[in-house]
Every structure is written in structure tokens, then in C-alpha cells.
N, C-alpha and C positions, 0 to 999 in steps of 0.2 A: 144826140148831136144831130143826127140826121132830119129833127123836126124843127130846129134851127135854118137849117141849112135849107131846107120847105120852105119854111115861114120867107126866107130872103128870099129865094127865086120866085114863088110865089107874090113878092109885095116888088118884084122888078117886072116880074110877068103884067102886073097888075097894073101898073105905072104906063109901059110900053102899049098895053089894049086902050086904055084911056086916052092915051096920049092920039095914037092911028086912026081915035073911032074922033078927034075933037074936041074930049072934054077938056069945061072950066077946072078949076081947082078942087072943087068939092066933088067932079067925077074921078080924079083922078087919086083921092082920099079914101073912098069909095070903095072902086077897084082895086086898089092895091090891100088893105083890108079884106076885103070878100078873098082876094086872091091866096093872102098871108095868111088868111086861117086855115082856107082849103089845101095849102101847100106846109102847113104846121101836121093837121092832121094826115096827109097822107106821109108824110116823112113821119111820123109817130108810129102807123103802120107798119110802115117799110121797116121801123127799126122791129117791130115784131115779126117781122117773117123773113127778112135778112137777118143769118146769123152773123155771129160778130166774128172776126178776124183773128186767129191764132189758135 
């Protein structure tokens, strides 16, 4: 769940850089991708070295 939960802040992360730095449409497609992956993988991570709750 937590590489879900990456991927989304990652692709709002990604959206908001684009957006601050002036890209068009295809930067901001771009970034939020590059972003959503790097934010998928590290919540994928995280879910391996965060134990789980209970």
C-alpha cells in the first residue's frame, strides 16, 4: 500500500516542480512520471524495512 501511496505523492510532487519551474503540458507529464516512479519505488522500500502494524 505504501508504494501506492509513493506513486501519488510522487506524481503531485511531480506536477507541482513542473508547474514552479514553467512547464508546458508535456513537462508536466514528464515530471509527474519520473516523479511516480521514484515515489512507487521508494514506498516499495519503505514497505520492506517498515514493519507492518500489530
Amino acid at each position: 500500500m505504501l508504494n501506492f501511496i509513493g506513486a501519488a505523492v510522487g506524481i503531485a510532487l511531480g506536477l507541482w516542480v513542473a508547474r514552479k519551474r514553467g512547464g508546458n503540458r508535456l513537462d508536466l507529464a514528464h515530471y509527474a512520471t519520473i516523479f511516480g516512479i521514484v515515489g512507487f519505488i521508494l514506498g516499495a522500500f519503505a514497505m520492506l524495512v517498515i514493519p507492518a502494524p500489530g
